[in-house]
C-alpha positions as CSV (number, residue, x, y, z in Angstrom):
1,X,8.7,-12.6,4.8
2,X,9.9,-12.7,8.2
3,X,7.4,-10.1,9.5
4,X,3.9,-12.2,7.3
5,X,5.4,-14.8,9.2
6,X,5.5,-13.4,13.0
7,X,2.5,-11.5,11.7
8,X,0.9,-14.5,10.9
9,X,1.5,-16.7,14.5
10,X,0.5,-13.6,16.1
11,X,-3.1,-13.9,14.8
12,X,-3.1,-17.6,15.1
13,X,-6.5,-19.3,16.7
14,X,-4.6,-22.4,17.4
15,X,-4.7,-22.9,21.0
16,X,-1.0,-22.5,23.1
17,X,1.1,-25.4,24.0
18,X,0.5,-25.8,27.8
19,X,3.7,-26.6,30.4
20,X,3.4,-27.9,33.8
21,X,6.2,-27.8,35.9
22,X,5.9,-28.8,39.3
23,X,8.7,-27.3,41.7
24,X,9.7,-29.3,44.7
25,X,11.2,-32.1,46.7
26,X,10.8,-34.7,49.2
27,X,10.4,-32.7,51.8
28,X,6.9,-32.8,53.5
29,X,4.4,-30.4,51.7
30,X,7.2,-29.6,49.5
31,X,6.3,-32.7,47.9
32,X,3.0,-30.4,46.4
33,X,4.1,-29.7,42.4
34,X,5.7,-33.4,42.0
35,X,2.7,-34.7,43.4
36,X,0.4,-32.4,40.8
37,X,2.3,-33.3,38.3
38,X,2.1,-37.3,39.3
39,X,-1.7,-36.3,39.5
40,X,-2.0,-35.2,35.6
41,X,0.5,-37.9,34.3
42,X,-2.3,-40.4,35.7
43,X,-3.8,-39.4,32.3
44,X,-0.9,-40.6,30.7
45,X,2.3,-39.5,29.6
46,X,3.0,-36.1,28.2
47,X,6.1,-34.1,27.4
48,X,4.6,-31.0,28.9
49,X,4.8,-32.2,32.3
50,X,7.6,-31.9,34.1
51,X,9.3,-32.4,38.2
52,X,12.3,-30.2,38.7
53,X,13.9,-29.7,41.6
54,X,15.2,-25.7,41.5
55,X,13.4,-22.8,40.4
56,X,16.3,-22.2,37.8
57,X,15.6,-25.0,35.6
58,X,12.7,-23.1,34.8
59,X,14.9,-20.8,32.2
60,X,15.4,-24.3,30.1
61,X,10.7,-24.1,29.9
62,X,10.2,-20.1,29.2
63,X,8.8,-19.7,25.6
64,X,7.4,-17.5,24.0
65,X,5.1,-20.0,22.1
66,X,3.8,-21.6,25.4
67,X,1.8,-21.0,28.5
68,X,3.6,-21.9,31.4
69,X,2.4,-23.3,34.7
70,X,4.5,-23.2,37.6
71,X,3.0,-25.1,40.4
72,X,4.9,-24.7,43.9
73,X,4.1,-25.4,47.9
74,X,3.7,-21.9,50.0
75,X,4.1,-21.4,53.4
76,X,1.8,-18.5,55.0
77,X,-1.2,-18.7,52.3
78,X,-4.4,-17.1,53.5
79,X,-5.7,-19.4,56.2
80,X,-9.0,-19.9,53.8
81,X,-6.7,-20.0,50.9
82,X,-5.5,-23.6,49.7
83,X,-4.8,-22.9,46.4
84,X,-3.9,-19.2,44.6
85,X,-3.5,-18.5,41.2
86,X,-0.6,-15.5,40.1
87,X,-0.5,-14.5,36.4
88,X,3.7,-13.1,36.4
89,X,2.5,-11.0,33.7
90,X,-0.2,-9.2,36.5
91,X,1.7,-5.8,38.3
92,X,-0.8,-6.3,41.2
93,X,-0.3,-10.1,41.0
94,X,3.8,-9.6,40.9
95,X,4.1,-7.3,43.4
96,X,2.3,-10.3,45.7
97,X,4.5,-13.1,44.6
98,X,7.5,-10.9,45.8
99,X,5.9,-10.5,49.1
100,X,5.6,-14.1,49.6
101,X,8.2,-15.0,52.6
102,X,11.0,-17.7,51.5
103,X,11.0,-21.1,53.5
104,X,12.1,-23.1,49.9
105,X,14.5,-25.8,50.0
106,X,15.9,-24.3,46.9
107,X,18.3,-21.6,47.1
108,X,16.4,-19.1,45.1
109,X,12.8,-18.1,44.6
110,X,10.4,-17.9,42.5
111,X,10.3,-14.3,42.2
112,X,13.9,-13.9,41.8
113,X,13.9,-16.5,39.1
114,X,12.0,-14.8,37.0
115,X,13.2,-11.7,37.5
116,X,16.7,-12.7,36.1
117,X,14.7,-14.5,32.9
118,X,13.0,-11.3,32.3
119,X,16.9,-9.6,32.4
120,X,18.6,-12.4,30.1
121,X,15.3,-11.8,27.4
122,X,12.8,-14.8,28.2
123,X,9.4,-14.3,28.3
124,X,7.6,-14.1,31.5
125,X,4.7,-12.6,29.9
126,X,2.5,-16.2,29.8
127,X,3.8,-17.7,33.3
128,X,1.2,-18.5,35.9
129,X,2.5,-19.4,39.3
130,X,-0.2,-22.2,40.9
131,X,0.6,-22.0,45.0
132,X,-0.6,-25.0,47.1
133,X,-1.0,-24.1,51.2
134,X,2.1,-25.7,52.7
135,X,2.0,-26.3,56.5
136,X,5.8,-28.2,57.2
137,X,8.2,-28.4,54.6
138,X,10.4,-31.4,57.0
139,X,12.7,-33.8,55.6
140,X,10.8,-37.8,55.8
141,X,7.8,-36.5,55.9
142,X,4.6,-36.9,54.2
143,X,2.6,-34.7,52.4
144,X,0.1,-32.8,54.8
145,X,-3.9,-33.4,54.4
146,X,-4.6,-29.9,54.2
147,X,-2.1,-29.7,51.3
148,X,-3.2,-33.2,49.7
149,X,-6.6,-30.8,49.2
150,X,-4.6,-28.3,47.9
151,X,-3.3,-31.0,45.0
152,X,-7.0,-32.0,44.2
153,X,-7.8,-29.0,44.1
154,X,-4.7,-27.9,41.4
155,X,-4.4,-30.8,39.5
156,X,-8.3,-30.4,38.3
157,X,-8.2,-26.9,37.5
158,X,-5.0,-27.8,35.2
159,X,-6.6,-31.0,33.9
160,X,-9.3,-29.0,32.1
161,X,-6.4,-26.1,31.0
162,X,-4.2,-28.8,29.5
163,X,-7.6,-30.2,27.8
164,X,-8.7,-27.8,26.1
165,X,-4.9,-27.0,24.5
């Protein structure tokens, strides 16, 4: 019974819950996943938006059952580059997210994150990491225009994911 079950979600056509979680704080361009996230909720409320604060509260969203979309401020993007898309799940893309240099305001990174999900058993198969160019990550400041692009840019790419979910 248990396997017809599994068997049976498996082969389902029902489209996956979608989960954004936007990583950041008040810092400057830091401020770039709350601000997606502020973005999308325009649409109204919904559960699968979240703010968090530290890449660890992450463990509490990884499901096997969902797609999950972790949207986060970079410092040293591409200089044409104002938004990149990572699949975790990618060797090619995984081996880049680990390359990316640490200037976060919180304590661990992505990369290390989900490393240590992968280690406790969560699935990191279905996480997408959405990176938003970050100039100055300062405390009392604003949001940068070049990453305020960035957000457009990001929160209508996941307005038409989380639509068609």
């Amino acid at each position: 019974m248990s396997y017809a079950t599994n068997h049976n979600r498996l082969q389902s056509t029902e489209p996956r819950r979608q989960v954004v979680l936007g990583l950041g704080s008040s810092h400057g361009d830091d401020q770039f996943g709350w601000t997606v996230i502020d973005e999308l909720m325009q649409e109204g409320e919904n559960d699968s938006l979240r703010k968090i604060r530290n890449p660890i509260d992450i463990f509490a969203w990884l499901d096997a059952d969902a797609d999950i979309h972790i949207v986060d401020a970079v410092v040293g993007l591409p200089v044409d580059v104002s938004l990149w898309r990572l699949d975790f799940a990618n060797p090619d893309h995984r081996a880049q997210i680990r390359a990316i240099p640490t200037h976060g305001t919180h304590n661990l990174d992505l990369y290390e994150v989900l490393m240590i999900a992968e280690s406790l058993g969560k699935s990191t198969d279905q996480v997408v990491l959405w990176l938003g160019r970050a100039e100055t990550i300062e405390p009392i400041q604003s949001i940068s225009p070049i990453t305020q692009v960035a957000v457009g840019v990001c929160s209508t790419v996941l307005r038409h994911r989380l639509q068609r979910s």
